[in-house]
N, C-alpha and C positions, 0 to 999 in steps of 0.2 A: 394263983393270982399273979404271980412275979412274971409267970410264964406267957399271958397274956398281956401283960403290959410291954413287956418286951418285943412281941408280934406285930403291936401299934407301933410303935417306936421304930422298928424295920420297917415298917409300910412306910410311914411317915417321910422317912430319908431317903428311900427310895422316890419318891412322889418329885421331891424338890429337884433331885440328881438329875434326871432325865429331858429337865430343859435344857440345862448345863451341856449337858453329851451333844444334844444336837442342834445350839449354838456351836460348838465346836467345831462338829465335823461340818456345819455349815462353812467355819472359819478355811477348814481348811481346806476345803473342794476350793474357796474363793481363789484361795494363795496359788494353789496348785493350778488355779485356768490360768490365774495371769500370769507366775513366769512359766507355764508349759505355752502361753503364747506367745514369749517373746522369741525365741529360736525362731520360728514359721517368721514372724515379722522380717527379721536378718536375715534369711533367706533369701525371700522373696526381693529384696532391696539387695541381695547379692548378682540376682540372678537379668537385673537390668542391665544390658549393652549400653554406654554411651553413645551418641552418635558422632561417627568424626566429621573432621575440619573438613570442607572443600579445598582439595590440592590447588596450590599459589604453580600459577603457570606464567608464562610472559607471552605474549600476544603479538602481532603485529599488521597491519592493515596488508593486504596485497597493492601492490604499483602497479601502477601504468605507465606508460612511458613512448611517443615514438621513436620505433627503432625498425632496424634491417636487420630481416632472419638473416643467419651465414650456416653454413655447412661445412663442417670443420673436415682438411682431408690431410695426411700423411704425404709430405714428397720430399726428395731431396735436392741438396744443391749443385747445381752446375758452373762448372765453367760456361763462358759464350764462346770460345777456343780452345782448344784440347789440341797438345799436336806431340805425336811421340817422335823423338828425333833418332834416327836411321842414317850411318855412311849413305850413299850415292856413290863409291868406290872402293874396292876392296884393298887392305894392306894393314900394316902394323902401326898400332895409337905411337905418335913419338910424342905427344903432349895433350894433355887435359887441362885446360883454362879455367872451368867453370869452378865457383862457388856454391855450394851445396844452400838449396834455399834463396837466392840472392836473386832479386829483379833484373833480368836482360835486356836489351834493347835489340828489334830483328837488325839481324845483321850483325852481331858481336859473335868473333870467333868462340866455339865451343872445347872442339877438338880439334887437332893436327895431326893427319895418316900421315906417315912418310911419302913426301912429297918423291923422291928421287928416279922412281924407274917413269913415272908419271912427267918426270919435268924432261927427261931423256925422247921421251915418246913424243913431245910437244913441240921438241927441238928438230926430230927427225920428220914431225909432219912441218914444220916449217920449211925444211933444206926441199923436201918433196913439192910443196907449192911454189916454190922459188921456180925450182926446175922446172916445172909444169908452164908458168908464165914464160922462162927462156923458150922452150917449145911453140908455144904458143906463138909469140912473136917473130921465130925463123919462122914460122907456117904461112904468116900473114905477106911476109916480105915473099919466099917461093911462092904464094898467092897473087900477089899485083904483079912481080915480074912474068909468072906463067900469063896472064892474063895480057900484058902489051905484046908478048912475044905471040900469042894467039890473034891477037887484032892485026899483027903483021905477018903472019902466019909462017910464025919461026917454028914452033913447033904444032904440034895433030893439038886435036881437040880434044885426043884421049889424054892426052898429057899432062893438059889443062887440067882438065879434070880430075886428074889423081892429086897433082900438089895443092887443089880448093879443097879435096877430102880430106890431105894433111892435117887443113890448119880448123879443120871442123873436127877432128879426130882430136888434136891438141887442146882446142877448147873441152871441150867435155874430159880429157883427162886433169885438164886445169880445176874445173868445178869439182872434180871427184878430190883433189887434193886439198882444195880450202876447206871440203866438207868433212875431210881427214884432219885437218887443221884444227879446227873447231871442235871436232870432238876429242880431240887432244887436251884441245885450251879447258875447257868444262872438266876434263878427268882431273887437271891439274889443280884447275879453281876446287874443285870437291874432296881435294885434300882437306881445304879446310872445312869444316863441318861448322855453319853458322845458324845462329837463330834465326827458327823460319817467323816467330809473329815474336813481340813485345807482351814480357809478362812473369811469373815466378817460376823458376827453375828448378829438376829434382837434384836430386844427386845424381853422380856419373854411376852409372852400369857397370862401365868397362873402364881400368887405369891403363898406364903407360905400355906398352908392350906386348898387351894383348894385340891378336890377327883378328880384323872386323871382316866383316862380309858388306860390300855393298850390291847382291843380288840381288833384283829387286821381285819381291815377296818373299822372303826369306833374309834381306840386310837384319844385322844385327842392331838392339835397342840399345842407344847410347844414353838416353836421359829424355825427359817428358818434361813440357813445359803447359801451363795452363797461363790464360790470360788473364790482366788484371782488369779492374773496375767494373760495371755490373753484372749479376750473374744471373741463370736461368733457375727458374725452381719446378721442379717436373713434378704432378701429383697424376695419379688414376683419381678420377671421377664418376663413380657411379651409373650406370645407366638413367634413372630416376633423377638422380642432381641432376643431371647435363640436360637432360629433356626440359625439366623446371626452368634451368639458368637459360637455355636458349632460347625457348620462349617467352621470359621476359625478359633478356636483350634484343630478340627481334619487335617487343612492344615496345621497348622503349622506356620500360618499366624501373629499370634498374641503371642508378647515377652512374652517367662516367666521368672518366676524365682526361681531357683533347681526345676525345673520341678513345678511348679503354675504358676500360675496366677496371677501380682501382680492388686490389686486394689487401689484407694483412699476415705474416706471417711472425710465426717467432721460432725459435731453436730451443732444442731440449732444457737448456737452464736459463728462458727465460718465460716474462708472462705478459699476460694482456696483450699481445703480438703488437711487437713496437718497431716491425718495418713495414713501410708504405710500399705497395709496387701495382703494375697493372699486368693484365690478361694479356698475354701476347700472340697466344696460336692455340689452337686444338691440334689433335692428330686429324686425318682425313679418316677413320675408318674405327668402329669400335671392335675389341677384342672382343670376339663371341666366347673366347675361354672361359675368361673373368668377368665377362658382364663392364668392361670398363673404359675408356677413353683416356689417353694421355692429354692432362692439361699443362700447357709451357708457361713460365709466369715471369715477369722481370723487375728485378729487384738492387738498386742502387747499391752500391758497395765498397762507401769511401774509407770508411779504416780496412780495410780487407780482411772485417771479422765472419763476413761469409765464406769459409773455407770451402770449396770444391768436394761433396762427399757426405757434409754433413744433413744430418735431419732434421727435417722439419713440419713443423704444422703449419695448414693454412687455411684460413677463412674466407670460404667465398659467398659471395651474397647471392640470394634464392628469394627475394622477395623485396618489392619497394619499402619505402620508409612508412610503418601504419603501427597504429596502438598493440601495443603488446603490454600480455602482464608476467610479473616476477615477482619473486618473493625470495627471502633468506634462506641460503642453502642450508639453514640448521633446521628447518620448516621440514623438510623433504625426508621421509623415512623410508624405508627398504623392506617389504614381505616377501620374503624370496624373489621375483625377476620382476616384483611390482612394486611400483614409486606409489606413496601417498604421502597425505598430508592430515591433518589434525582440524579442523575448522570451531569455532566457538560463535555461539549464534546471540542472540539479543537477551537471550534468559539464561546464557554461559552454559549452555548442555554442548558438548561433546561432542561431532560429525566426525565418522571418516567417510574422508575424499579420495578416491583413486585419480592419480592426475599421470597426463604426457607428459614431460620434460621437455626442452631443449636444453642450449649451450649456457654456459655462465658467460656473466656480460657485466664487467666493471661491479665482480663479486656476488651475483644474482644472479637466481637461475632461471630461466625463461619457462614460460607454465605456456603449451600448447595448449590441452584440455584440461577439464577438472575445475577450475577456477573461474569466478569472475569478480567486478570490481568489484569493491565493499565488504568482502568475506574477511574476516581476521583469523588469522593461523597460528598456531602452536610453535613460539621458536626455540622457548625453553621449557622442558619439565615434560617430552614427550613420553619418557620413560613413565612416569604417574598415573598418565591418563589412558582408557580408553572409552570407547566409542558409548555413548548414552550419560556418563556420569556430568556433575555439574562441577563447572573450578570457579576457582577464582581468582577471576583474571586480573595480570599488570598489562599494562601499556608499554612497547618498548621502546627504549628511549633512543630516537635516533642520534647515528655516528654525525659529528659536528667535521 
């Protein structure tokens, strides 16, 4: 009996236990879904990119402007006289006058050849012209006396005639003696060695003592003089320019001034070419070598800081006064031997532009093709952007 009460009793507790178990594992599938869902949630909310900012660029309008294309060309400067100074008679320097550097006037003694074998020579064609005229004069007088004495026919007519040959014999030795004279006087004068024009002097060649040569193609170099106040500027000119410029100087196309041409140039340490001058010659014939032409150019030179020698650039004008556009040279980037530019358009996306270039001009660089008005370009932050993406753009703020 004990034995089956006990049987009930086990059933019984069993019966109850079994909702219990699986409430539980109900419990615990629940626990286990929701944190084994929370990792995937973190994830997933890991695995989202932000999106970034539109890169801040600075902008700037492209200009217009009229203006005159120039063609920029390499020349140097000249003197307008050049003159190397050479004896004209040979002998030994007894004195050097000049000052090394120092302004002459033509005609200020330079040097002084020993004047003495030269003055002896001058003297001896003197004594010889002297006697030549005595000659001359007894020829004249045996001339008219032969001559009454023929009309009374004191002597032949051959007579006559030899003492008229005299005094024609005696002229012509007269003229050969003053011509001797003279070339005396000139050897003597050429002792001294004077400035042939007015202008800056170099140093002397040759001091005191030295034997010059005044041979001529072969006289020795005593010192060079260049002239002072305007000078020439020589450049080669292109085939291509020259054709351009001459065709609109023969239209009429391109300003002058009192009928020239004006130009600008500057020298190696300066900028924005701050000398005026005009076109003053071409060569007559272009070099088929080099494709080129020598242009002469003339250029004022009141403090005398265009020194004779030096470099220079020069601007010449290839085109009338007509709309041109530019933009900031910080605009202008470099793809290997290609210029472009950056453009930004009404919805701020991104263009690239392949543009021509020209010259800078009062800090701006002149946009042959690529461009036209109203485009806005990239002047800072080109490094940021390229070509498709969107920025966002500043305005830049123009220089005051």
């Amino acid at each position: 009996m004990k034995i089956k009460e006990s049987t009930g009793s086990s059933s019984s507790s069993s019966r109850y236990r079994l909702p219990l178990i699986i409430t539980g594992i109900a419990i615990a599938a629940g626990a286990a879904g929701f944190y084994g869902m929370q990792p995937a949630s973190a994830s997933e909310a890991s695995n989202e990119v932000p999106v970034p900012p539109a890169p801040k660029v600075t902008i700037a309008p492209v200009m217009q402007q009229n203006l005159i294309d120039y063609r920029e060309l390499l020349g140097r400067v000249e003197a307008q006289e050049t003159v190397e100074v050479r004896p004209r008679v040979s002998g030994h320097i007894d004195e050097v006058r000049l000052v090394a550097g120092q302004t002459v006037k033509k005609g200020d003694v330079l040097f002084i050849i020993d004047p003495r074998w030269y003055r002896a020579a001058f003297d001896l064609a003197v004594a010889d012209a002297e006697g030549a005229k005595v000659r001359v004069s007894i020829a004249e007088s045996q001339a008219r006396r032969a001559e009454n004495l023929s009309n009374s026919q004191a002597i032949s007519a051959e007579e006559a005639e030899i003492r008229t040959s005299r005094l024609a014999e005696a002229k012509s030795e007269l003229l050969a003696a003053e011509a001797k004279l003279e070339n005396a006087r000139l050897d003597l004068e050429h002792t001294e060695v004077k400035a042939p024009i007015s202008g800056r002097i170099s140093r002397a060649f040759v001091t005191s003592g030295n034997l010059v040569s005044g041979t001529p193609g072969s006289g020795t170099l005593l010192t060079s003089i260049v002239s002072d106040g305007d000078v020439y500027v020589y450049a080669d000119v292109d085939e291509e320019t020259w054709l351009t410029f001459d065709r609109l100087r023969h239209e009429g196309k391109i300003l002058s001034k009192d009928g020239r041409i004006p130009v600008e140039m500057q020298l190696s340490d300066e900028n924005n070419f701050p000398h005026q001058g005009t076109v003053e010659s071409a060569d007559n014939h272009l070099d088929s070598s080099t494709g080129s032409l020598v242009l002469r150019m003339v250029f004022p030179n009141p403090n005398g800081k265009l020194v004779p020698g030096l470099s220079a650039r020069v601007r010449l004008p290839v085109s009338p006064e007509e709309p041109t556009l530019f933009v900031s040279e910080r605009a202008i980037g470099t793809s290997q031997s290609q210029k472009f530019v950056f453009t930004v358009d009404a919805s701020n996306t991104v263009a690239f532009r392949s543009v021509k270039i020209g010259p800078v001009i009062n800090g701006k660089r002149v946009i042959r093709e690529g461009l036209q008005t109203g485009d806005r370009v990239i002047v800072n932050g080109l490094q940021h952007v390229t070509a498709g993406i969107t920025v966002d753009p500043e305005l830049a703020v123009a220089a005051k």
